[in-house]
C-alpha positions in Angstrom: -39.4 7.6 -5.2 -39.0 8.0 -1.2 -41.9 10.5 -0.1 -41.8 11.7 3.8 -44.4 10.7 5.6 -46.0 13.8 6.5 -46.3 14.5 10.4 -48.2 17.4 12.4 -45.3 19.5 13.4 -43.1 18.0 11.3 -42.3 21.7 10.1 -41.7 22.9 13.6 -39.2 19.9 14.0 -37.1 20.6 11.2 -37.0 23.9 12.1 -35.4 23.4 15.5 -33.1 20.7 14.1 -31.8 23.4 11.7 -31.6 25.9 14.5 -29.3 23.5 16.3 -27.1 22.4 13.0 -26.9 26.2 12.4 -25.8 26.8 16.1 -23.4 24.3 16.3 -21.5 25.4 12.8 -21.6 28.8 14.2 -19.8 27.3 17.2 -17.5 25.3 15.4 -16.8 28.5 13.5 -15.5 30.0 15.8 -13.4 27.6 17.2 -12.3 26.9 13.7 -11.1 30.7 13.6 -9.1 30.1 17.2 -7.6 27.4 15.3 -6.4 29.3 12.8 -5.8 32.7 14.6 -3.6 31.1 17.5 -1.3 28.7 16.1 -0.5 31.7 13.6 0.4 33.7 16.5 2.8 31.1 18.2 4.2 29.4 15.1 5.7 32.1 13.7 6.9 33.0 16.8 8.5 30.0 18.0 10.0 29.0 14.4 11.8 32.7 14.8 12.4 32.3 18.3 13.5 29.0 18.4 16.4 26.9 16.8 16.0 24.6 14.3 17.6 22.2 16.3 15.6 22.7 19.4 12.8 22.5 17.7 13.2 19.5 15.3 13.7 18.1 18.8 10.4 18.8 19.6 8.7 17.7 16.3 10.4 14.2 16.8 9.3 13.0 20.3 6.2 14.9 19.6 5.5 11.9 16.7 6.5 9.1 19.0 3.8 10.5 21.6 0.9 10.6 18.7 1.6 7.2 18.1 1.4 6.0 22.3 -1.8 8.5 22.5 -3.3 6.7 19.2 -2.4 3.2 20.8 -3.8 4.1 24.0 -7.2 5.3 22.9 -7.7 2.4 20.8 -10.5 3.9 17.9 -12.2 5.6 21.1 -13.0 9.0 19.9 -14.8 8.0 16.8 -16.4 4.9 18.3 -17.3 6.8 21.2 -19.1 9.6 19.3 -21.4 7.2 17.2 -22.3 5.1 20.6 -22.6 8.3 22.7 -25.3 10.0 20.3 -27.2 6.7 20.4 -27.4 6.0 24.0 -27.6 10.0 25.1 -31.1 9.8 25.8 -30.6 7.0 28.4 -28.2 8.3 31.3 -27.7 4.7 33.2 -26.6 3.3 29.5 -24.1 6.0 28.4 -22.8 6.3 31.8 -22.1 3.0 31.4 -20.2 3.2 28.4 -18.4 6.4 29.8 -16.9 4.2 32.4 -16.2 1.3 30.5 -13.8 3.3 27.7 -12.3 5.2 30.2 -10.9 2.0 31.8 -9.5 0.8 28.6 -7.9 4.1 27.3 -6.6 4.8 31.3 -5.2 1.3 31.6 -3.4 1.7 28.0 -1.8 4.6 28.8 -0.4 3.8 31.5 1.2 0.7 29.8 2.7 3.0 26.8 3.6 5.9 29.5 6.2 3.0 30.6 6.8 1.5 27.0 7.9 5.5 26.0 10.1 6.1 29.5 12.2 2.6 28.8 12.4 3.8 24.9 15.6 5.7 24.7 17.5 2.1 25.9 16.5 0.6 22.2 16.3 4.4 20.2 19.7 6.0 20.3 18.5 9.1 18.6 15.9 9.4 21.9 19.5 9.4 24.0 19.2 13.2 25.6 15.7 13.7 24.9 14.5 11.9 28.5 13.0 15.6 29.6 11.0 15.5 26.4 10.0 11.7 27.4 8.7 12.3 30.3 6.6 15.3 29.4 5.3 13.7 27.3 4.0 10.9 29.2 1.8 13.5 31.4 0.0 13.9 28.0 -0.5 10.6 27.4 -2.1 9.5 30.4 -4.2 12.5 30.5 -5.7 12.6 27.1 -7.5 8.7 28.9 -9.9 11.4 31.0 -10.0 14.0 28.5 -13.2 12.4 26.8 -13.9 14.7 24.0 -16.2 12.5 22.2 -18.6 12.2 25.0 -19.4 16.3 24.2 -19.6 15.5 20.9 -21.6 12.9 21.1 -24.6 15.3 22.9 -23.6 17.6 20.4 -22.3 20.4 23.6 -20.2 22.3 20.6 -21.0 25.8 22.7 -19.4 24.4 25.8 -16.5 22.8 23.4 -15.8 25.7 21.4 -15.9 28.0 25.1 -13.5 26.2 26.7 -11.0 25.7 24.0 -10.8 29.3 23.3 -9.9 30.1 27.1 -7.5 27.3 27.3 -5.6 28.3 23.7 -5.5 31.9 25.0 -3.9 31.1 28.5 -1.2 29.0 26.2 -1.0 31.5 24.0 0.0 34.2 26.6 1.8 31.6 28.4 4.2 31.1 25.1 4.4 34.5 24.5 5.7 35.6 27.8 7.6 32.2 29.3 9.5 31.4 26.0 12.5 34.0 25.6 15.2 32.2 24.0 15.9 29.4 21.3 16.9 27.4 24.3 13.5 27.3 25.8 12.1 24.6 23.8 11.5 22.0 26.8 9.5 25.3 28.2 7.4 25.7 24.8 6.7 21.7 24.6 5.6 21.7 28.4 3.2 24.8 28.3 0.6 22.7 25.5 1.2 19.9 28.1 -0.2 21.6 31.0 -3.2 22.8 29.1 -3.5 19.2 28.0 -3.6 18.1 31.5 -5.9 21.2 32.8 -8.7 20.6 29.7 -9.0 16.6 31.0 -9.4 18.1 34.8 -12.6 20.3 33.5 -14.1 17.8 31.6 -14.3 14.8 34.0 -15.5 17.5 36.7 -18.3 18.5 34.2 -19.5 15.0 33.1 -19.3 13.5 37.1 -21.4 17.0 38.0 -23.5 17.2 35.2 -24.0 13.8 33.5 -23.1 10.5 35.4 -25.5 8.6 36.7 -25.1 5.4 39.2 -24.3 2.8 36.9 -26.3 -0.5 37.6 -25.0 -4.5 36.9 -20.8 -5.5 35.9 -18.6 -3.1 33.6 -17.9 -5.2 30.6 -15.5 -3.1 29.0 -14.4 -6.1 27.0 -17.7 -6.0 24.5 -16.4 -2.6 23.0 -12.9 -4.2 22.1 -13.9 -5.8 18.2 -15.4 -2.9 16.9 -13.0 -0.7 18.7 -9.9 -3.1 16.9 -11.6 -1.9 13.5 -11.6 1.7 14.4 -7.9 1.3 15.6 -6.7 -0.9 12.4 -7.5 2.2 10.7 -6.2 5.1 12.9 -3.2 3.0 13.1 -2.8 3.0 9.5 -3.4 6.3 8.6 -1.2 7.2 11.2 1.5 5.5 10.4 1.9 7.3 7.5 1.0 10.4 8.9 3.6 10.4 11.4 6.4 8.1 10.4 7.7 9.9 8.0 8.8 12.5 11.2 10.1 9.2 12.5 11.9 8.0 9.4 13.9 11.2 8.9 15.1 11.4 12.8 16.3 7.9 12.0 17.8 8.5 8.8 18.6 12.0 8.5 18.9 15.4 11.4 16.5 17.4 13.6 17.2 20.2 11.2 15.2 17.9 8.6 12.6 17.3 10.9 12.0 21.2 11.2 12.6 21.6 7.0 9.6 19.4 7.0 7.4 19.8 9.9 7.1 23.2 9.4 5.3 23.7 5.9 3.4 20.1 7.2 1.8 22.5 10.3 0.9 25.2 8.2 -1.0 22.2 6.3 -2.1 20.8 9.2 -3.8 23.9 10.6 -5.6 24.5 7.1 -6.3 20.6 7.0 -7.8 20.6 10.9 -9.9 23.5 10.1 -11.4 21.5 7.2 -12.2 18.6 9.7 -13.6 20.6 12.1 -16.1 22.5 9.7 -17.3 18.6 9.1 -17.2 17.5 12.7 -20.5 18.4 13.8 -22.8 16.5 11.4 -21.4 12.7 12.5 -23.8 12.3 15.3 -26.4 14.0 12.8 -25.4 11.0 10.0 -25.4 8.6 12.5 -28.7 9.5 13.9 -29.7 9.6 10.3 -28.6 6.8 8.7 -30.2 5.0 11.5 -33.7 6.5 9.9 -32.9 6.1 6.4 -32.9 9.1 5.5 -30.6 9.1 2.4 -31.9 11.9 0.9 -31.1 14.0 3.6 -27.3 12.2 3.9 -27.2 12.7 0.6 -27.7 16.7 0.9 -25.3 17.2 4.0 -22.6 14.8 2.0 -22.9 17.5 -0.8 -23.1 20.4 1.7 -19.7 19.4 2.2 -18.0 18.6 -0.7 -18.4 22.0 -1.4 -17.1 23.7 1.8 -14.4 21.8 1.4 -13.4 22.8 -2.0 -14.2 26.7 -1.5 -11.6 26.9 1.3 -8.8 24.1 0.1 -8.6 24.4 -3.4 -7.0 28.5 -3.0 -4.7 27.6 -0.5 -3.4 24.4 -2.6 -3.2 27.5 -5.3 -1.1 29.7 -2.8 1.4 27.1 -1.8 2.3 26.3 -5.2 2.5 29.9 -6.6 3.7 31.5 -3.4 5.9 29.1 -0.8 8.6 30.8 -0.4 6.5 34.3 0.5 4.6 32.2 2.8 7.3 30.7 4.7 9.0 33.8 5.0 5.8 35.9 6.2 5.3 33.0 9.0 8.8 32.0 10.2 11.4 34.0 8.3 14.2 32.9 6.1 15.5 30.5 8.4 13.5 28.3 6.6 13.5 29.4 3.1 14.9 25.8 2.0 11.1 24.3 2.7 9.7 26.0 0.2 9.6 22.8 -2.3 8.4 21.1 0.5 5.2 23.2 1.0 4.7 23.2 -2.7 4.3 18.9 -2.5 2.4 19.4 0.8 -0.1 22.3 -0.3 -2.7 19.7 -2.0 -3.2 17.6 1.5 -5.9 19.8 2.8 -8.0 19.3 0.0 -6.9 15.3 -0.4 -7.6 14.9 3.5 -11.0 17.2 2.9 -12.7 15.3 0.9 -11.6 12.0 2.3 -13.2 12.9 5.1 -16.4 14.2 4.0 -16.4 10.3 2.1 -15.2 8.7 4.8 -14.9 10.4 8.7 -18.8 12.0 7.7 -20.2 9.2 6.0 -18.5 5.4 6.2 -17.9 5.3 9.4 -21.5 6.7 11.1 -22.9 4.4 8.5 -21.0 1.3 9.9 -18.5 1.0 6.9 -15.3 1.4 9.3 -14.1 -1.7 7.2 -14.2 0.2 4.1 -11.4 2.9 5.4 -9.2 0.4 6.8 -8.7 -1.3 3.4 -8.2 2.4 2.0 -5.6 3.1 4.8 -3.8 -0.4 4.7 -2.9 0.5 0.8 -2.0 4.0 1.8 0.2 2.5 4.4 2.0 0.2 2.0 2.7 3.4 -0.6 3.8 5.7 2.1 6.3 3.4 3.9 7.5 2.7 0.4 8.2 5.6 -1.0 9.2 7.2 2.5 12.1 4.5 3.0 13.0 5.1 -0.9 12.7 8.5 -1.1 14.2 10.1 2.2 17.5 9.0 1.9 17.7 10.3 -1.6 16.1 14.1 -0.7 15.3 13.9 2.4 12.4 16.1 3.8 11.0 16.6 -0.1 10.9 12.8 -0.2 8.4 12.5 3.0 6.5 15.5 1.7 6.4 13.4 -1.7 5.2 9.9 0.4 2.7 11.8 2.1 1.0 13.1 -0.7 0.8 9.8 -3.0 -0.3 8.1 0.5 -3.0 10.5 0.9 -3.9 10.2 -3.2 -4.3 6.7 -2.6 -6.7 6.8 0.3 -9.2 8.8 -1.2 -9.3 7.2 -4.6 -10.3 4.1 -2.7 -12.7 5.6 -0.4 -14.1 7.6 -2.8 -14.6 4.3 -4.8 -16.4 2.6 -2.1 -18.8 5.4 -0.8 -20.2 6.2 -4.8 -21.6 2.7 -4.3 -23.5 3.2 -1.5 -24.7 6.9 -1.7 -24.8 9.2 -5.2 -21.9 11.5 -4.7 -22.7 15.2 -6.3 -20.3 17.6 -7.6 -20.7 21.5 -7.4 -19.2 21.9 -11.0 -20.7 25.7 -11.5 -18.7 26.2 -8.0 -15.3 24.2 -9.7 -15.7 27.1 -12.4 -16.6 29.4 -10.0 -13.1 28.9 -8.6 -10.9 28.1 -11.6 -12.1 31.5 -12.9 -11.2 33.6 -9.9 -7.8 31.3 -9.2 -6.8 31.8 -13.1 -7.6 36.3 -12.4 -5.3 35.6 -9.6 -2.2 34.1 -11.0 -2.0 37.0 -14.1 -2.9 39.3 -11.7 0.4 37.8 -9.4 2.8 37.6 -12.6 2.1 41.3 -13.4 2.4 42.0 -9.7 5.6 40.3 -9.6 7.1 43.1 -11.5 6.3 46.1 -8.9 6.6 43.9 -5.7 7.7 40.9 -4.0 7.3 39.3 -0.3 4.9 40.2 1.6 3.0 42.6 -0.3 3.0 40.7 -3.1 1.3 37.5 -1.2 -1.3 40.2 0.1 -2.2 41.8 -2.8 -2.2 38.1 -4.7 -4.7 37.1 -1.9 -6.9 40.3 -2.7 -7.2 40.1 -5.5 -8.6 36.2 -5.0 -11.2 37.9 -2.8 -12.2 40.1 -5.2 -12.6 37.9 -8.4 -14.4 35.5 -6.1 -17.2 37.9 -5.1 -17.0 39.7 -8.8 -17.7 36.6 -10.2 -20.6 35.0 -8.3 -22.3 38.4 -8.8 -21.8 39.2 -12.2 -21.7 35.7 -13.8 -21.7 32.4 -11.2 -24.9 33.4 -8.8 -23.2 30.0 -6.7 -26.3 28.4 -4.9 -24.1 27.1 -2.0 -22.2 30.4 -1.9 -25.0 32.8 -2.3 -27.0 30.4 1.4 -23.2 30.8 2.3 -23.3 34.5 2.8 -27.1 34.6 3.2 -26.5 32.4 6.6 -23.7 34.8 7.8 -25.6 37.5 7.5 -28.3 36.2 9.6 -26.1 35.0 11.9 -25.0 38.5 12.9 
């Protein structure tokens, strides 16, 4: 058995380093709670405000710009994490590397800025949408400076966490008060642009201020390109089949499609980024430890997360499939009442893409296993452009919701497969009962509920009475380790 060498202030050491893990959750807490809170102040308001046409407008270029900003960055933001937290201790090196990314993603972008503008000649369905285009373009060239990972890399998750908040709440505002009419849609897509534009601004000024140093000897951008073509094989894939399917219905069915799907797939997307975000803040952590060896240590974070994962994915997977249609009413009326099968298919995703990324995202790629994921996302690639060409034309929005599911189902099966082999995965089973027990409280609790009220209410009280079982449970018969540190950690936090 692996026993720590024991070092004099080796106590004092792990002390501050779980000061600063603790510090940086609490940070990314909050911003995970402004990425909740704001989107659920906008969304609803826009998919009221706005018409479905308008909007599946949106949602459509929207999908061709993920794809020019994935192509432009190249595998950057997770490559320039791991080599940022490895070099941050020697300013002339990661200045160097700053530089040197930069000048591949700004070049890129540039070249897919014009690849997007000349688009609509070969894409008839992009005929009418050159305003769209163009706006677009502004984002694409300025997410090259925006150079997120170089925070993350020195772990500045207080500075992050700051300046996202101020920027969501100027778009927030802006939204609210510029967008008046279901017309305005060009107005709603430009505002997130701006900010876009404005966040890149503040952090280049920051890092020439505060970090660069004078770089010494050539720029040799080129020695980043193979393991940045790994990192990109798999971005690419997984996006391909995270996006596509937006693509594939413009194609093959209407914008009113588009919004039938996209709008159950971003009330996912903001349970399923919160997830990520929890997770975030240990990959230069991992990195720093796998470089040490330290499995034991992996092995606790790995299992950390599995279970944060499960305590705040598995109820909302519950809700989606019990409750759709009072959901999508509560957040964007009844205009879209026809997507509630949709966000029954599409509920699971958070926990799929959850736990894929604890496997994978937290622990293949800091440990140099990038390889690994692209296998897992070149067969989930192959089953979601099957299905998604096989199963839109026959029902249409249910069919992409369908694709995306058995894609994601794919991924982690594999990935899951290839990280048991190099690290012992461990289940929180007493929290699985933990959560079956209060979920199965909650559904009789909803069918007896279902007899007094309905909308709303109903989906309030349903989540209440979650709440309570939860709590009544890990007092009276559960006493959940990772629960009971949960709460003791929030506690100590105030």
């Amino acid at each position: 058995m692996y026993k720590q060498k024991y070092e004099p202030g080796h106590e004092i050491k792990e002390g501050i380093l779980e000061m600063s893990i603790r510090k940086s959750m609490l940070s990314n807490f909050i911003l995970t709670v402004s990425n909740i809170v704001f989107p659920l102040i906008t969304f609803p308001y826009t998919t009221r405000l706005l018409s479905s046409n308008g909007l599946g407008q949106v949602f459509y270029v929207e999908a061709f710009t993920k794809y020019f900003i994935l192509f432009s960055c190249l595998g950057i933001p997770a490559y320039g994490v791991r080599e940022i937290a490895k070099n941050r201790n020697n300013p002339g090196q990661y200045s160097k590397i700053v530089l040197e990314l930069i000048m591949i993603q700004a070049g890129l972008a540039l070249i897919f800025s014009l690849v997007f503008l000349s688009l609509p000649l070969w894409v008839p369905s992009l005929v009418g949408l050159s305003n769209l285009v163009k706006i677009s373009c502004l984002t694409i060239i300025s997410t090259s400076f925006l150079m997120e990972w170089f925070y993350q890399g020195f772990e500045q998750y207080t500075y992050i966490t700051t300046r996202t908040v101020i920027l969501k709440s100027i778009s927030v505002l802006s939204i609210l008060f510029l967008v008046k009419s279901q017309n305005d849609y060009i107005i709603y897509y430009s505002i997130p642009v701006a900010i876009s534009v404005l966040n890149a601004l503040i952090n280049l000024y920051r890092y020439l201020k505060n970090y660069h140093q004078k770089v010494s000897g050539r720029l040799s951008p080129l020695r980043h390109l193979k393991p940045l073509i790994v990192l990109f094989s798999i971005n690419v894939a997984v996006s391909v089949y995270t996006l596509l399917d937006t693509i594939i219905l413009g194609l093959l069915t209407s914008p009113v499609n588009i919004s039938l799907y996209n709008v159950p797939l971003r009330l996912v997307r903001i349970v399923w980024s919160v997830t990520a975000s929890l997770g975030v803040v240990f990959i230069p952590r991992i990195a720093d430890l796998h470089k040490k060896g330290d499995q034991a240590e992996i092995t606790k974070i790995i299992t950390q997360n599995f279970s944060i994962v499960l305590l705040f994915t598995a109820p909302f997977a519950f809700f989606c499939l019990l409750f759709p249609s009072e959901i999508l009413s509560f957040i964007s009326g009844n205009k879209y009442e026809h997507a509630s099968t949709c966000l029954r298919i599409l509920g699971p995703i958070p926990l799929i893409i959850g736990l894929c990324n604890v496997m994978g995202t937290q622990y293949l790629i800091p440990s140099g296993q990038e390889k690994q994921i692209l296998k897992a996302t070149v067969l989930g690639l192959i089953t979601s452009l099957a299905l998604n060409f096989l199963l839109i034309p026959l029902i249409k929005h249910n069919g992409a919701a369908i694709a995306s599911v058995s894609a994601e189902m794919v991924v982690v099966c594999y990935i899951f497969l290839a990280a048991r082999k190099l690290i012992p995965l461990r289940i929180d089973y007493n929290l699985i009962g933990l959560l079956l027990s209060a979920l199965t409280l909650t559904f009789i609790s909803s069918v007896l509920l279902k007899t007094v009220c309905k909308g709303s209410l109903l989906l309030f009280l349903s989540a209440l009475t979650f709440i309570i079982s939860i709590f009544t449970l890990q007092i009276s018969i559960f006493n959940n380790r990772f629960l009971t540190k949960l709460i003791q950690n929030s506690k100590r936090d105030e």
